[in-house]
C-alpha positions, 0 to 999 in steps of 0.5 A: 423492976422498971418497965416502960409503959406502953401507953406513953414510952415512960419507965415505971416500976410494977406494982407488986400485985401485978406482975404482968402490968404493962400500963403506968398508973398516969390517968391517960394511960390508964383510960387507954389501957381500958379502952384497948381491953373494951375493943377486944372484949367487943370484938370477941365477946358475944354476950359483952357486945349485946349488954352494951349494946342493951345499955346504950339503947336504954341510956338513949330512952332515958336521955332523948333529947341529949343530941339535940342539946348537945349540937345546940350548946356545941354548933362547931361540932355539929358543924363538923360532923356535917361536913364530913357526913358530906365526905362519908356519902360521897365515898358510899355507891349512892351519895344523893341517897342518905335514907329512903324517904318515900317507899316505892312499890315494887314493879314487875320486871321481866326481862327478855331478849338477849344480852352481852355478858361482860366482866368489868374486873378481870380480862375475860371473853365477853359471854351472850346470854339469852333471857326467857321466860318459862311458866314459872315467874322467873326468868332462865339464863342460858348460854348461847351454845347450851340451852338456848341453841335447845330451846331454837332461840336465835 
């Protein structure tokens, strides 16, 4: 029985032995075949991820200087990826930040005071929120008219 494969459109007939292949025999066809399997066995399959994941890992201990090779025999690629590593940071919230080189120290933040509560996405009424300290280290939030109307903030 002739069936089209659905890799490149071409008719071909089905080995006995699988009754339900839908892929040619052709190598390209094939190589896609398998990479539409690894996808989905990736996406649902714990154990599947983690042993690649584990290989790879492995695979890089064991060939450390093979990027490094690679950029070196093939400069147009490395090329490339920079530029559209440009184009990747700029799409991300923070472009001029790629990795933290310096680790700074945490400051003490405490803010007090009152403040315009207001929502950038949905129309809604702005909200005044008053900010204060009590024995504990964190701040309280309260609305105009609950808490801080109570705790005689103005």
């Amino acid at each position: 029985m002739e069936v089209v494969c659905l890799s490149c459109g071409r008719t071909f007939v089905r080995g006995s032995r699988n009754k339900d292949q839908k892929y040619c025999s052709r190598p390209e066809c094939q190589r896609r075949r398998k990479s539409l399997w690894q996808k989905l066995k990736m996406a649902h399959d714990e154990s599947y991820r983690e042993n690649q994941k584990a290989s790879q890992q492995e695979w890089a201990k064991s060939n450390p200087s093979y990027w490094k090779e690679y950029r070196r025999r093939k400069p147009d690629k490395a090329q490339r990826n920079s530029e559209l590593q440009v184009i990747r940071n700029r799409r991300k919230k923070s472009p001029s930040l790629i990795a933290k080189m310096d680790v700074s120290g945490t400051r003490p933040f405490q803010p007090l005071g009152r403040f315009t509560w207001c929502c950038v996405i949905a129309k809604m009424d702005a909200l005044i929120v008053s900010m204060f300290s009590t024995d504990g280290d964190l701040p309280m939030i309260a609305k105009k008219d609950s808490i801080a109307s109570a705790a005689s903030l103005t």
